[in-house]
Structure formats: C-alpha cells, structure tokens
C-alpha positions in Angstrom: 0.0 0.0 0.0 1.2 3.3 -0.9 1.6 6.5 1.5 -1.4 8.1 -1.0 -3.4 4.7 -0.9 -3.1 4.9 3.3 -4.1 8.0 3.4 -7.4 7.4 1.4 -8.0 4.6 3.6 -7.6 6.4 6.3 -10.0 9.0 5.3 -12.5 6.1 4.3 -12.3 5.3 8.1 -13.9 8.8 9.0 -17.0 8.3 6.7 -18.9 10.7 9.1 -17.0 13.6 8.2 -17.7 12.9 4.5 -21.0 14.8 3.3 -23.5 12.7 1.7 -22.6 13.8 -2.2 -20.2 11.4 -1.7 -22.0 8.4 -2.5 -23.4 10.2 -5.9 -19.7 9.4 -6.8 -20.2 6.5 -9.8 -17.9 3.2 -8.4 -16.0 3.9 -12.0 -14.8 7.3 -10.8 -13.4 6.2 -7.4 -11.5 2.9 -9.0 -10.4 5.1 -12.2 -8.9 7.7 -9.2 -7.4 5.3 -7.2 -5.9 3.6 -9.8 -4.5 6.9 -10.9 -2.6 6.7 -7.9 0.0 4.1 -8.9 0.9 6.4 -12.3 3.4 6.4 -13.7 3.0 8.1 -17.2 3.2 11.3 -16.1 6.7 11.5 -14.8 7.6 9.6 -18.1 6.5 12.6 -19.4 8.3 15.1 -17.3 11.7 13.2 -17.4 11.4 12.3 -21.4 11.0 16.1 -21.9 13.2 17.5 -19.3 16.2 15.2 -20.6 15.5 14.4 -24.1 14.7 18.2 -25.1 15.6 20.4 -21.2 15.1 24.2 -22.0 12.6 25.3 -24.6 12.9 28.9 -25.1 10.0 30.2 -26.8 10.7 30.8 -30.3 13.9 28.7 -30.3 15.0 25.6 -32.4 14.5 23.9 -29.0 11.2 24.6 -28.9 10.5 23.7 -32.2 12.6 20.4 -31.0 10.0 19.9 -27.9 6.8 20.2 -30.5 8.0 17.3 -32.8 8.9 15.6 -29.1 5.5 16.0 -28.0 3.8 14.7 -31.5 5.7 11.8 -31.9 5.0 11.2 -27.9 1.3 11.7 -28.3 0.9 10.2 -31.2 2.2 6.9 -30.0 0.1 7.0 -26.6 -3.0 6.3 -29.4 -4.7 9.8 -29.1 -6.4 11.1 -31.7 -6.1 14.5 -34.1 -2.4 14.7 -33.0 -1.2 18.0 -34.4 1.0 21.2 -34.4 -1.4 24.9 -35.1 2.0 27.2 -35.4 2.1 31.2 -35.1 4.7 33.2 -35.3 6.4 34.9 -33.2 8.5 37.8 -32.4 11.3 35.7 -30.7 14.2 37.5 -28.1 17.6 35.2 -26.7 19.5 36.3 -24.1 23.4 36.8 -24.3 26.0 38.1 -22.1 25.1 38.9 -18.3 27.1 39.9 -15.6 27.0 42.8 -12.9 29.9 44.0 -10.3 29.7 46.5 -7.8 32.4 49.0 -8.5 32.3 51.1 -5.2 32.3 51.0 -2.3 32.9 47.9 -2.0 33.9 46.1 -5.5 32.0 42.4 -5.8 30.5 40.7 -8.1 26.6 40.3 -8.2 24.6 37.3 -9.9 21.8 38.2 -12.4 20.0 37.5 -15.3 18.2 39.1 -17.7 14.4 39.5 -18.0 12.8 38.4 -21.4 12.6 41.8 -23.6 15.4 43.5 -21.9 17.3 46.0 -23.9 20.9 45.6 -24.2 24.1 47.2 -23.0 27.0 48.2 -25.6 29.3 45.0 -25.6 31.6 46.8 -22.6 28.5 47.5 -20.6 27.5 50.6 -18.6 28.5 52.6 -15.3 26.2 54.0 -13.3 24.6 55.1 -10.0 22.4 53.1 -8.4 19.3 54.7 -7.0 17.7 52.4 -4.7 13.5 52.1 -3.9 12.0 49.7 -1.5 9.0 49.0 -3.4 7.1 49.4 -7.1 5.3 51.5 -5.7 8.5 53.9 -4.5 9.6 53.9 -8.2 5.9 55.1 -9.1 6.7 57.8 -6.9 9.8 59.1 -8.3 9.7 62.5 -10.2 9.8 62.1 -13.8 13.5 62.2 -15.4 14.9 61.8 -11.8 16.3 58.5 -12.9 18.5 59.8 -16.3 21.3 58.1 -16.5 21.2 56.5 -13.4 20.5 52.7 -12.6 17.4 51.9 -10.7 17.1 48.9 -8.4 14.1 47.9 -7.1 13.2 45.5 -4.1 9.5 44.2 -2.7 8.6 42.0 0.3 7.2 38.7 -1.4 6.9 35.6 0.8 5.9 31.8 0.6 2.7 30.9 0.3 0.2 28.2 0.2 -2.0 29.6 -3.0 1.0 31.7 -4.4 -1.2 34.8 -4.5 1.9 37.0 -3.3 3.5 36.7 -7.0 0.2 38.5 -8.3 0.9 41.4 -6.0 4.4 41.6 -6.2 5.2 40.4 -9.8 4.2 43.5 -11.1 7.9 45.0 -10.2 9.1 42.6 -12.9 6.0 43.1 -15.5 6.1 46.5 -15.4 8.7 48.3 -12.8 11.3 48.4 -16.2 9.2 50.4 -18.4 8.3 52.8 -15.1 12.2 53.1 -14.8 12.4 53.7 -18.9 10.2 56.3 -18.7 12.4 58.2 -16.1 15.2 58.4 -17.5 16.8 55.1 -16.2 20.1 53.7 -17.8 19.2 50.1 -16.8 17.5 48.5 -13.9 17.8 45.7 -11.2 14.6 43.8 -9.5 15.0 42.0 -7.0 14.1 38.5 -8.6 10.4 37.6 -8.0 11.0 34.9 -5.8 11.3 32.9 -2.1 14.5 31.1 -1.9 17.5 31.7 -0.3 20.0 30.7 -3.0 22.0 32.3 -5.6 20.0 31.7 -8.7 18.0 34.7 -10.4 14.7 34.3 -11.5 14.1 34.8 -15.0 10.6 36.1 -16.8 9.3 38.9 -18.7 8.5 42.3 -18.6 7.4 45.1 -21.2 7.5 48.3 -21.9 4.9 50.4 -23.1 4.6 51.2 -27.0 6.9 54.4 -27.5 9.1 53.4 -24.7 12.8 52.0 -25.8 13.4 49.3 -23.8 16.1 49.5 -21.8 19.0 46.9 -19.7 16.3 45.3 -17.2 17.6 41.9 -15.3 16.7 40.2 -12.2 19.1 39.5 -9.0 19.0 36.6 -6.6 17.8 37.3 -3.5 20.8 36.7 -1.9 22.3 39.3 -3.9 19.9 42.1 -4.0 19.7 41.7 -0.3 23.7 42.2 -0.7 23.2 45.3 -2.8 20.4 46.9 -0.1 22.9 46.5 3.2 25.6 47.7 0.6 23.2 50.7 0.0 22.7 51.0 3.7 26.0 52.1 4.6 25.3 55.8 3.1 28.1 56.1 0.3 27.5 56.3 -3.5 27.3 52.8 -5.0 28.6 52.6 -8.6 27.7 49.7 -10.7 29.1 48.2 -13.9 26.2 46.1 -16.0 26.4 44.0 -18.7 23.9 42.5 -21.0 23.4 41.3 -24.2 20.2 39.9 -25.3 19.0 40.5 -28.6 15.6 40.4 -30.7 16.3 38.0 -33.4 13.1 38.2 -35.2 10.4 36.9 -36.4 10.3 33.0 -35.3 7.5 30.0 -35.3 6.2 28.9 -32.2 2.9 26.9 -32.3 0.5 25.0 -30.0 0.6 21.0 -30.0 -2.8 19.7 -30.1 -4.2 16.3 -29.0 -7.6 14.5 -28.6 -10.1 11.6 -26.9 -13.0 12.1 -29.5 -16.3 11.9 -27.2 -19.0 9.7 -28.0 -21.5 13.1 -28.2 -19.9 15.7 -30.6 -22.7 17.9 -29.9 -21.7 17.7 -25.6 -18.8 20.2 -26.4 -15.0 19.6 -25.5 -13.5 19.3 -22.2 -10.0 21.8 -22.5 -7.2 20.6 -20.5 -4.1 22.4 -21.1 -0.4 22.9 -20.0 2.5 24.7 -21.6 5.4 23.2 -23.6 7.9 26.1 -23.6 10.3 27.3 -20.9 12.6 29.7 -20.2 16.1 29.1 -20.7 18.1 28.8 -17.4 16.9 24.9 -16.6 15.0 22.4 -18.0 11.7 23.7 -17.0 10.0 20.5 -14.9 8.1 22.2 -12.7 7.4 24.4 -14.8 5.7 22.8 -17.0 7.1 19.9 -18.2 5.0 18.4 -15.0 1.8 20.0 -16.2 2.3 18.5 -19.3 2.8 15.2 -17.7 0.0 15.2 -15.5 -3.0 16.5 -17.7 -2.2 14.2 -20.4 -1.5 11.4 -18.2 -4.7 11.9 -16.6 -6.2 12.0 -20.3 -4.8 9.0 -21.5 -6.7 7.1 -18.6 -10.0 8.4 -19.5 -8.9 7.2 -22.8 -8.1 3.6 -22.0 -11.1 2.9 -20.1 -13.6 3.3 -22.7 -15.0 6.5 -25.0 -15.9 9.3 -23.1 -19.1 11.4 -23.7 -17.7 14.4 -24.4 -14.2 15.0 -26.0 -11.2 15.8 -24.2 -8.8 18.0 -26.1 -5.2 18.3 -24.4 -3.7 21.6 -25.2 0.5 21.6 -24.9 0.7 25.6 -25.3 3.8 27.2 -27.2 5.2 31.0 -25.7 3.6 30.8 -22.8 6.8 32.0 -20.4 6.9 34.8 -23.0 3.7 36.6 -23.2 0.7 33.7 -23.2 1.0 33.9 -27.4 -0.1 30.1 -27.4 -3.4 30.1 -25.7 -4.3 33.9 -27.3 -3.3 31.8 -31.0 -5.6 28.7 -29.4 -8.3 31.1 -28.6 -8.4 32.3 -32.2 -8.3 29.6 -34.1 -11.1 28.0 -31.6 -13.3 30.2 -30.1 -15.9 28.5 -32.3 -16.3 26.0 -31.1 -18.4 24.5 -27.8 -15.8 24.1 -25.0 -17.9 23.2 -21.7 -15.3 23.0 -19.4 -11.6 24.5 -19.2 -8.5 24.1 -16.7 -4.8 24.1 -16.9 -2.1 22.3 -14.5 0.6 25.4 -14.4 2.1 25.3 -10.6 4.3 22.8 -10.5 3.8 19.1 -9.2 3.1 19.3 -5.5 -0.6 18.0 -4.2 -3.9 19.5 -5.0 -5.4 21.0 -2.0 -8.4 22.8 -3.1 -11.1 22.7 -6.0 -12.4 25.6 -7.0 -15.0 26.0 -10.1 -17.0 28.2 -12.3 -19.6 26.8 -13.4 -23.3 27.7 -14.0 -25.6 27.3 -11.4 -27.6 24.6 -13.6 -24.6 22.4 -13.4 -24.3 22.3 -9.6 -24.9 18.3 -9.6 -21.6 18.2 -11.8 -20.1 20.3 -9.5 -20.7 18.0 -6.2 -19.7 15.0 -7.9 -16.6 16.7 -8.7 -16.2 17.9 -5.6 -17.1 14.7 -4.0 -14.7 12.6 -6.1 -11.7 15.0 -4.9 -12.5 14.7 -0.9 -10.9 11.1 -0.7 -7.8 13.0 -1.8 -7.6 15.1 0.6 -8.5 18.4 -2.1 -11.7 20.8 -0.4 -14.2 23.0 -2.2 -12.9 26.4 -2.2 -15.4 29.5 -2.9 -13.3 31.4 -5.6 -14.2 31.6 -9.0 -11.6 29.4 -11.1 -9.9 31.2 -13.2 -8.0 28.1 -15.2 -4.6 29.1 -15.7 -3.0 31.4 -18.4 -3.6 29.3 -21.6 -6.9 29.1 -21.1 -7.8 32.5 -19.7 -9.3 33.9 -22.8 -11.6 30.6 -23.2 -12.6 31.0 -19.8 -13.0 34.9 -20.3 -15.5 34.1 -23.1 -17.9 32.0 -20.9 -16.7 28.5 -20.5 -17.0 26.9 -16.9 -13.5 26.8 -15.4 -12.1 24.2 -12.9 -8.8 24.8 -10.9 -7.4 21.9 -9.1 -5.0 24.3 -7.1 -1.5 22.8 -6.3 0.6 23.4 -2.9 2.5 26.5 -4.3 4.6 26.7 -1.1 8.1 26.0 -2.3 6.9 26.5 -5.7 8.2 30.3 -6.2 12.2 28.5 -4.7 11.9 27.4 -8.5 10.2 29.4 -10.7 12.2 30.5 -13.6 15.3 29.5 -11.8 18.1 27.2 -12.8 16.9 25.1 -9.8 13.5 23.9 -11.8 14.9 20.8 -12.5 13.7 17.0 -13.0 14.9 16.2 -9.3 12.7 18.7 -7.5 9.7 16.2 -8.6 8.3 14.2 -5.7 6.7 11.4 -7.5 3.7 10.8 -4.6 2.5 14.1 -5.1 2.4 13.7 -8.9 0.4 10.4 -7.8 -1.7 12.8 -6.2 -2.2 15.3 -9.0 -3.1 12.6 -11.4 -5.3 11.0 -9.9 -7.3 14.3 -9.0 -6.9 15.1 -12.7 -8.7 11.7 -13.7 -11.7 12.1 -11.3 -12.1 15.7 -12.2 -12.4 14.1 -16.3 -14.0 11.1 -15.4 -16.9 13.1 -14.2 -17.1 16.0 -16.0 -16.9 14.5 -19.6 -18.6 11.8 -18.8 -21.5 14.0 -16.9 -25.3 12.9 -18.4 -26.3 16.9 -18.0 -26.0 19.3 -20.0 -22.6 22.3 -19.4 -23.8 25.7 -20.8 -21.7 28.8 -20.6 -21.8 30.2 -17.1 -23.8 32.9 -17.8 -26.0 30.7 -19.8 -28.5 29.8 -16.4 -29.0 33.5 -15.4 
C-alpha cells in the first residue's frame, strides 16, 4: 500500500466527516482515481522532456525540437487529431550577463536578464544606483529623476500556500522596467520575483509600453539584492558596472501542440485541458511545466483507456507561454468556435492539490458535487473562488466556459520558478500520484457528466 493509498484509507475510516454527495460518486470514478494513484505516465512525461529536449525557449530551435517531441510522444500514446497549429512569433535570446559593484565595496553580483530587456554596448554601462523599497516607491519618483542613473528595485514577497503574493508583487518585474524607462533610467535591477534563499536569479518577462525603448532590465538573486540593499545602507555612493546582451532575433514559429479523446457526443462540447510546452532558458523547465504537461495528459490518457468518453477531451500543450501567453491567445483564435464546456490548466508545478475551485453555472451544480465529491478522498476541499483556469486558457474562460482549478501546494513552488533550480529532481513522485489521480476524477466526471454544461452565464 502506498503512503497516498493509506491516506485514502484512512480517510475512508472517517466516513462521518464525509457529506452525503459522496455516494453520488459513480464506483467507475473512485476505481479510475485510485488507480491513478500508482501512475506512472506522467513522470515519463516530465523526465522524457526534461532530458530528451531540457530548456525550450519560446521561439527557439529547442522549442520547435519539444513540439516534434511532443507529436511523436502523443501520437504513440493512441490519441487522436495529433497536431501542431504554429504562429509566429517575435522571438528574443538572451546573451552576455554579468553585474559588479564597482564602489564601495567592489564584488560581483549574480543576475539574469528579463525576457525583452534591452541591451548594454558590448563593454556595458556605469552608473549610480538609486535604490526604492518598493514598485510602488519607483511610481513615486519625479519624472527624469532616474536619467542616466541605474534603478534597483526590491518588494517583500513571501511563501505561500495559493502563491497569491507573486500577483501582488510580480508587477515590479511586468512592469517596474518600463516605469524606470520612462524616467530616465540607464538600466534596472529587480529583486528576482521569488522565495529562496539561493543564488539563482529568477528569469521572466516584462514590457515596456509602446513608445518606450526598452532598456538593460535583469533580475538579482535574493541573496544578492539583499547584498546590494545592506551595501546601500552604509550611506556612500554605489557605482555599478552592467552587462547585457540579449538581442531580438526576429520573427520565429512557435505553435500550439494539439491532441484529442474524441467523445462519444460531438454535440456535448469539449472538455479543455491544457499545460505549456515552452520554458525559459536557465533549466529544463520540470516544474514548470514539463510536469503540467505530464500530468494532464497522463490523466487523459486514462480516460482514454477505459472506454469512450461522452464528451471530447482536447489536451492543449501551449507554445510562448513563459513569454507573453502567445499560445493560448493563438488557441483562442483559431477556436473560439467552437463549444468548450469546461476548461483548466495544471501550471504550478507538481506538489498536491489541495483545493477545487470551479465556475460553473448554477444549472450544473450536480456536476459540481460530484466533482467535488470525487476529490475529498484526496484530501483536495471545495474552495469559494471563481476558477480562473490558468493562463492558456484565460481567454476561453474569459468568453464564458465553466473553469475548474485543481489548485496545487504552491509553497516551495516560487524556490523554483524561472530559476536554474527547476529541474527534474525537485519532482516528488507521490504528489504527482496525487495530481493525477485528481486530474482523472475531475475528467472522469465532468466529460462523462449525463447533464448538459452551458456557458456560465448561460442559467442567469
């Protein structure tokens, strides 16, 4: 018996606690679930990506590498309409990157820089660095305050459970460069979006507003921003020397990868399940999310090899996510057409689903406890927020199709994120269990379910 297969048990044990929707749970959704719980197709996945292909920057020859990975993979688990929908894409690669402190105290400083940065001349730049505390500081500061000068900018994010901080605080990295542009800035440091303690910067994007040249922008470990702020403490001057060289390299193909369990019931609409294939460019990008990949599709495949379900499951292995959400804007597009019932992505890594949340219409609430009823036994609860679905299927979602996020343990998740730490050995291979198996109840229900899914706004 495995630790997930005791802890069901144990929960079995303390049927009182268990509300009564639990036994409209069909027997074929609990054995499909617990079955899902011995998987092992999903880490196949993960570690045939991560090591045959490892990073897949968007727009790259090793992204276009990880689609014909991912159509020969698909193609030989037997699913159906295996395919590749390309776009193009306005591609960026990063070059040289290195920072020193000149004065006071001369050091060197890690870094990397953020995708659309602007480049330094070959030799780099000098400057001042002006320090703020917050986005919100730099907001603050009078307009061509900054000319010539080097901005660095810190925020207060923590770890925790739902990973809502990175909402509040990403927004230094999204949009504290073109802030800092429109100053005046030469360049600027962020302190890397982040929780861990180590010396690897976070990479990710950020943009500047149309009219705005973009300028040096990169992102320092924690370790060494904090480094930089008690540097800044002492009261002198601190010069800076930056170097970096990405470059635009054109226009590139990216392109979505596209596979399907055709549904007994055209006419029921498709159940949308979706992870992203790209990464950035500093790991191999398991957790994120060569895991997602692994888990939706192995959760698919088991829907698949237990008979025809009613409606059809579409797995949707998004291109350019990391670098702008180009992939599931391109999906959207070329499918908005068409009936999607249901929508959700797995996007936060591999550790366990705690909570359930939904969107759905209020006709569909019998769908909705099954679902949730199917999940308790796994230790996931009914949350009360409205699911958004995950990036690659935000604009399906946006356009009225019931969303369902199965929301991972995002704790240690921001340690990795864009980090040359996201690697194939941060995988714990229970939890995966764990995600799979929620993954297979959640599509054993909802495209098998005998009612009809409208849009949500379809019931008011």
């Amino acid at each position: 018996m495995t630790e997930m297969h005791r802890w069901i048990a144990a929960l079995a044990l303390a049927s009182p606690l268990i509300p009564a929707t639990a036994q409209q749970v069909p027997d074929r959704v609990g054995q499909l679930r617990d079955a899902a719980l011995d998987d092992q197709v999903a880490y196949a996945i993960t570690e045939g990506l991560t090591t045959e292909i490892g990073p897949r920057l968007a727009g790259t020859e090793a992204e276009e590498r990880a689609r014909a990975w991912a159509l020969r993979r698909l193609t030989a688990m037997g699913f159906s309409n295996v395919r590749n929908e390309p776009f193009p894409l306005k591609t960026w690669v990063r070059g040289e990157e290195t920072a020193e402190i000149l004065a006071p105290f001369p050091q060197p400083l890690r870094l990397t820089a953020l995708g659309n940065s602007g480049a330094t001349p070959a030799r780099g730049i000098e400057g001042e660095v002006v320090y703020f505390a917050s986005y919100d500081a730099l907001l603050a500061a009078p307009d061509g305050s900054l000319k010539g000068k080097i901005a660095f900018v810190s925020h207060a994010m923590t770890r925790t459970q739902d990973g809502s901080q990175y909402g509040t605080y990403g927004v230094v990295r999204r949009a504290g460069p073109g802030v800092a542009a429109k100053k005046g800035a030469a360049a600027i440091l962020i302190r890397s979006i982040g929780t861990d303690s180590h010396r690897n910067p976070h990479a990710g994007g950020t943009n500047f507003p149309e009219g705005v040249t973009a300028i040096p922008a990169a992102a320092l470990s924690i370790p060494d921003a904090e480094q930089l702020e008690r540097v800044i403490e002492r009261g002198q001057p601190v010069r800076l020397k930056l170097t970096l060289t990405p470059r635009a390299i054109g226009t590139r193909q990216s392109g979505n990868v596209i596979a399907e369990v055709p549904g007994s019931d055209p006419a029921a609409g498709i159940v949308l399940v979706a992870c992203h294939l790209d990464s950035w460019d500093l790991a191999t990008g398991a957790f994120d999310d060569a895991a997602g990949c692994g888990i939706v599709t192995a959760a698919a495949k088991r829907i698949m090899d237990a008979g025809q379900p009613r409606r059809t499951i579409r797995i949707l292995w998004a291109g350019a996510e990391e670098v702008g959400i180009f992939g599931g804007r391109a999906y959207f597009e070329k499918h908005k057409a068409e009936r999607h019932v249901a929508a959700a992505e797995s996007d936060f890594g591999a550790d366990r689903v705690w909570r359930v949340d939904t969107s759905f219409a209020p006709a569909a609430k019998p769908v909705v406890d099954r679902l949730k009823a199917a999940l308790l036994p796994l230790g996931i609860a009914a949350g009360s927020a409205p699911a958004t679905g995950g990036a690659d299927v935000s604009a399906v979602i946006a356009a009225g199709t019931p969303g369902i996020d199965l929301q991972q343990d995002g704790t240690r998740y921001f340690d990795l994120h864009h980090t040359p730490d996201d690697t194939l050995d941060k995988i714990d291979r229970v939890q995966m269990q764990q995600n799979v198996a929620a993954w297979t109840a959640m599509l054993a229900v909802v495209a098998d379910a005998p009612e009809e899914i409208g849009m949500r706004n379809a019931a008011n």
